[in-house]
N, C-alpha and C positions, 0 to 999 in steps of 0.2 A: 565792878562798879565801885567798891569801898575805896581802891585803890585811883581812881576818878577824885571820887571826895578828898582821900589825903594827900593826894597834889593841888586840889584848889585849895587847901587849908594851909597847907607852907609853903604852895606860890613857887614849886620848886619839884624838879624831876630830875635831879641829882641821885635819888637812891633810884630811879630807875635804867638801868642798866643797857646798853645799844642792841647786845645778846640777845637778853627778854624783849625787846623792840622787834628784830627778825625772828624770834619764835612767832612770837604773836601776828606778823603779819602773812607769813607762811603757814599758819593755822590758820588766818582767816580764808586767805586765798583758798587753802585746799579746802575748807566747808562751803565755801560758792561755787567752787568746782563740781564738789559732789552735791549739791543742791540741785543744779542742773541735771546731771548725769541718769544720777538716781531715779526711779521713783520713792517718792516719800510723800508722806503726809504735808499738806498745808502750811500747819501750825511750825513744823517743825523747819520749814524754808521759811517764814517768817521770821525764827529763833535764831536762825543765819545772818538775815539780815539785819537782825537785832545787835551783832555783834560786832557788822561791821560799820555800824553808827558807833557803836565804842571803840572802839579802833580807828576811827575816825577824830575823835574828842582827844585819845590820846596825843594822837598826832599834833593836831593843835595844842594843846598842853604843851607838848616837847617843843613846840615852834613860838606858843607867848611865854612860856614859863624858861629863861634860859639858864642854863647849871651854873651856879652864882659859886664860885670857889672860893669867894672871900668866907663866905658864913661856913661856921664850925658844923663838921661832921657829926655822927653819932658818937666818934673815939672824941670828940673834944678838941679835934683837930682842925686847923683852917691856915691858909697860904697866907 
């Protein structure tokens, strides 16, 4: 979730990387897979679903927020 806030705060998903984008969504997949699967608790297939409304938000982030290559980098760097 913080990582939510600091791309609404710089409007920018440049330090997020495509890598960490297919981790994260092959973590999600496989936790609604095994939600299913499983028996578990309640709460805890709720906590699934919970993840994948954030994974969801990111998504949109990466689709309003587009990687702006003019603005300088953390090195101080920009095209």
């Amino acid at each position: 979730v913080p990582q939510l806030y600091i791309n609404y705060k710089l409007k920018s998903v440049a330090h997020m990387p495509w890598k960490s984008m297919i981790y994260k969504s092959l973590n999600t997949f496989i936790d609604d897979l095994f939600a299913f699967i499983i028996k578990m608790p309640w709460l805890h297939r709720l906590a699934c679903f919970r993840d994948d409304i954030i994974f969801f938000i990111y998504l949109y982030q990466r689709w309003i927020y587009r990687v702006d290559y003019s603005r300088t980098n953390e090195y101080g760097q920009g095209e």
